[in-house]
N, C-alpha and C positions, 0 to 999 in steps of 0.2 A: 561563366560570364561575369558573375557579381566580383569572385576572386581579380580580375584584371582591370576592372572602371571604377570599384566603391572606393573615395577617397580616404574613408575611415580605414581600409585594410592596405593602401600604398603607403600611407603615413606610415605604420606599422613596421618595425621590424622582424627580418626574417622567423627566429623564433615563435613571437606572437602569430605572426601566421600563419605560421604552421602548425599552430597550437589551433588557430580559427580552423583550420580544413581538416583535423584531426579530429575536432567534436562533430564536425557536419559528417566525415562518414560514420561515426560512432549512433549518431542518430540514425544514419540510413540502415547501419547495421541493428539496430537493437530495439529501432523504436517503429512508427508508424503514424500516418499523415505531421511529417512531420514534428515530432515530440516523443520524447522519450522519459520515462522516470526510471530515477536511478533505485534498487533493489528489488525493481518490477517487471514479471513479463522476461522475455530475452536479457532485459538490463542488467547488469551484475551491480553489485552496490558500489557505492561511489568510493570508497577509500581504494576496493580492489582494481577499480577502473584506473584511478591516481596511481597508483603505484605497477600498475603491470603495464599498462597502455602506457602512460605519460610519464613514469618514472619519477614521480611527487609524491609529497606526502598529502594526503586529503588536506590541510589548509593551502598547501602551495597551488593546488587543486581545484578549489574553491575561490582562492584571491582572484586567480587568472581569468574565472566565468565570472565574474562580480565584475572586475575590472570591463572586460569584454561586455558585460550586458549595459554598462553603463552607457556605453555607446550604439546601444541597442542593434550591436552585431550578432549577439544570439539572443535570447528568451529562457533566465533562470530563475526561477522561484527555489530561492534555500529554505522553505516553509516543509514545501511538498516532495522536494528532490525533484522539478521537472525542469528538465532541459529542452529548448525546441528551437530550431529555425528560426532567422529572425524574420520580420515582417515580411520581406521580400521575394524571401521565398517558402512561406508558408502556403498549404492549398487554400482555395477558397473554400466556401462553404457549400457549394454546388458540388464541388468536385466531391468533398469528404461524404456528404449521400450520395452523389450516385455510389461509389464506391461500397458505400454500406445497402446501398438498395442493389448493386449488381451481387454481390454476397449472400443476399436472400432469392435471390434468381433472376431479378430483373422485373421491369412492368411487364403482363401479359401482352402479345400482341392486340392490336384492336380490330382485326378482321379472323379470328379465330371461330371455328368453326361450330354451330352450335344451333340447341332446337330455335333459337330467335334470331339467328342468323344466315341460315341456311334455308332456301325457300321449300327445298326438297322437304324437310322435317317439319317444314309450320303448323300444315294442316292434319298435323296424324294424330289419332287419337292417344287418347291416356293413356299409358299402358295401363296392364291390368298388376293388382298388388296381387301376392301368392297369400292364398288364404282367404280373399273375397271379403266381403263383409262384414265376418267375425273378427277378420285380422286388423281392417281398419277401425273399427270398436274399438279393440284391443289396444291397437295405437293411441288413439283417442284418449282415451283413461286413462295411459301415461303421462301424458302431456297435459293436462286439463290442470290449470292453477286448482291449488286444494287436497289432489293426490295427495299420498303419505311419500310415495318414491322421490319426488322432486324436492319435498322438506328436506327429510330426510340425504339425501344430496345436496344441497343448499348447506345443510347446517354440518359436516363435514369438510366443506369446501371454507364456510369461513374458518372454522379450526385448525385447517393446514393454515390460510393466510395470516393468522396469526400470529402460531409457530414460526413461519417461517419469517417474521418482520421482526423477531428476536435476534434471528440468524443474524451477524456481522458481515458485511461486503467484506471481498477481498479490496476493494481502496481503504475501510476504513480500518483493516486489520495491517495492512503495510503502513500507514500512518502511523500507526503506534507501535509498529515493529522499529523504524526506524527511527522515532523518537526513544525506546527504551533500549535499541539493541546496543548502539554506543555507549552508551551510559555503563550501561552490566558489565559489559566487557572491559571499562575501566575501574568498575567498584572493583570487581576480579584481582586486579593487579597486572591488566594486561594494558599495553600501548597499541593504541589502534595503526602506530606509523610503522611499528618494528614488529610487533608478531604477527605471525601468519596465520593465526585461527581463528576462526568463525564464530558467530553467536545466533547461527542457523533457528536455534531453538526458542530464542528470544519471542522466535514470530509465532510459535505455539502460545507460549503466554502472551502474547497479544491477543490472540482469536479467545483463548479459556477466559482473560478477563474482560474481555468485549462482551460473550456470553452470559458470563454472569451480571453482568452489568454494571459492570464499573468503569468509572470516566479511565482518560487516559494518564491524568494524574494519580489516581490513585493506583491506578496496575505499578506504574513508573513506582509512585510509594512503597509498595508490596514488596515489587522484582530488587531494588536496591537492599530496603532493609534486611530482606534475607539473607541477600548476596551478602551483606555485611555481617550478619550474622555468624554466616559458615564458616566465612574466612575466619573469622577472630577465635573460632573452636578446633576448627584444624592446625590457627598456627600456637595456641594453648597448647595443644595437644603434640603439637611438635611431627603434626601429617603436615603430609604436601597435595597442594591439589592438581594432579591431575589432568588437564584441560577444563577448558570452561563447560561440558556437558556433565560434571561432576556436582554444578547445582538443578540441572536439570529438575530431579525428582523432589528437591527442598523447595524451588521456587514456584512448581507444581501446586505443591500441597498448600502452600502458604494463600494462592492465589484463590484458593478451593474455598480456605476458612476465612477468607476475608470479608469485612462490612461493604458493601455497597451502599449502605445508605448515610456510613458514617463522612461529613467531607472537610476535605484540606483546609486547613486554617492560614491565615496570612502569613503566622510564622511559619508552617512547613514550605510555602513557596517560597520562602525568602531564608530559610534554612539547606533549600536544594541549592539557590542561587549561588548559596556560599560555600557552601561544600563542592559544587563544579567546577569554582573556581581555587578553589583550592588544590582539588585534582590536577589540574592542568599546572599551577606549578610544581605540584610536586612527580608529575609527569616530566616537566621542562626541565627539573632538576637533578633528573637522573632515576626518581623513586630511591634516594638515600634513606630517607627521612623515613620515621611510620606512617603509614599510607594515613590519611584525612578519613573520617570514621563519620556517616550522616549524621547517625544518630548525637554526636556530641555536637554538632549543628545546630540539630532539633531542640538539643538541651540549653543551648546557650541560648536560641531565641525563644524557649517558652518561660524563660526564668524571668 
């Protein structure tokens, strides 16, 4: 219905709207209450979407959802990678729990059958416990604040909740996958528009340096410098690399021996700044040139 009355999509040229109906089933297929994030879940990452679905390159990809959300025909956050429905026909918030409350089974009936609802059952006695006397004692003494059993369970229970508040979410492990996977894949010497391989492994070194405890800056610092590292010894050395799981096991190890407590200085954000953008021309220019090197970045803005 929205496709035939919204004046933002009759304005529109063919193309563009067929660009608009082509992320609305992308969503239906990939995402859920309406939204979808791209390298999440069902979702394939977004350069792969641009180029097999849309036949673009991830910026032409990109301008098109910016463009379109300007007019708040869809819902794009280029922060997070989510893509979503625009207001109109997003669900409401009623809908999206029940949904999530029919999923865990639903509210119980309210005339369910039972010893306070059933007149038959009111009046019957206790049953009886097996074991008599001794057994409820027995119970008793488990239960009784002060036990040793219940401490002891208590103080188990906070040791897992612990451990496990170390553990990294899968949102803020794809955060940082798709903040560092682009980047690697171009320290590499790879074009994210023209080759077709993956940096699958990226999202490993996100989860290993989330674990350890390192910002996202710093993983990003680690996974790069390595990366630059390898290159520049294998192309010394007159090897070829490979595909890109050939730093796999270097950028592994680097992530293992690194500071967490040490942090980014102004000049290394403003050394990344420059070196990305470096990348990108000498991406745009074909990679004639010697690839752009962080660390000579790093060098020029600590000096």
């Amino acid at each position: 219905m929205m496709a035939t009355t919204d004046l933002r999509l009759l304005a529109m040229d063919d193309a563009a709207s067929w660009f608009w109906v082509k992320l609305m089933w992308l969503i239906i297929e990939c995402g859920a209450d309406g939204r979808a994030v791209f390298g999440a879940g069902r979702m394939p990452h977004i350069a792969d979407v641009a180029r097999l679905r849309f036949r673009m390159t991830e910026t032409e990809f990109k301008t098109q959802m910016e463009t379109q959300s300007k007019t708040e025909l869809i819902v794009w956050d280029a922060e997070t990678g989510t893509l979503g429905f625009p207001r109109e026909l997003q669900p409401d918030r009623r809908t999206i729990a029940n949904r999530i409350n029919g999923a865990k089974g639903g509210r119980p009936p309210k005339k369910r059958i039972n010893e306070r609802t059933d007149p038959a059952q009111r009046y019957l006695p206790p049953m009886a416990i097996s074991g008599g006397k001794s057994a409820m004692t027995e119970t008793q003494t488990e239960t009784q604040p002060g036990s040793r059993a219940p401490i002891a369970k208590l103080a188990g229970t906070d040791i897992s909740k612990a451990t496990a508040s170390l553990e990294p979410t899968k949102d803020q492990i794809d955060a940082v996958y798709k903040r560092i996977g682009p980047k690697a894949f171009e320290a590499a010497g790879y074009d994210l528009a023209k080759d077709l391989g993956n940096y699958l492994c990226a999202r490993q070194w996100a989860g290993d340096g989330l674990k350890r405890g390192l910002s996202a800056e710093r993983i990003e610092r680690v996974v790069l410098d390595e990366i630059e590292r390898i290159v520049e010894r294998e192309t010394k050395a007159g090897r070829r690399i490979n595909g890109f799981g050939y730093f796999q096991k270097g950028v592994a190890k680097a992530i293992e021996a690194a500071d967490a407590s040490a942090p980014l200085t102004v000049a290394d954000h403003l050394a990344e700044k420059d070196w990305e953008a470096a990348m990108k021309d000498w991406l745009r220019n074909g990679a004639k040139d010697e690839r752009p090197r962080l660390e000579d970045f790093a060098k020029a803005r600590a000096a």
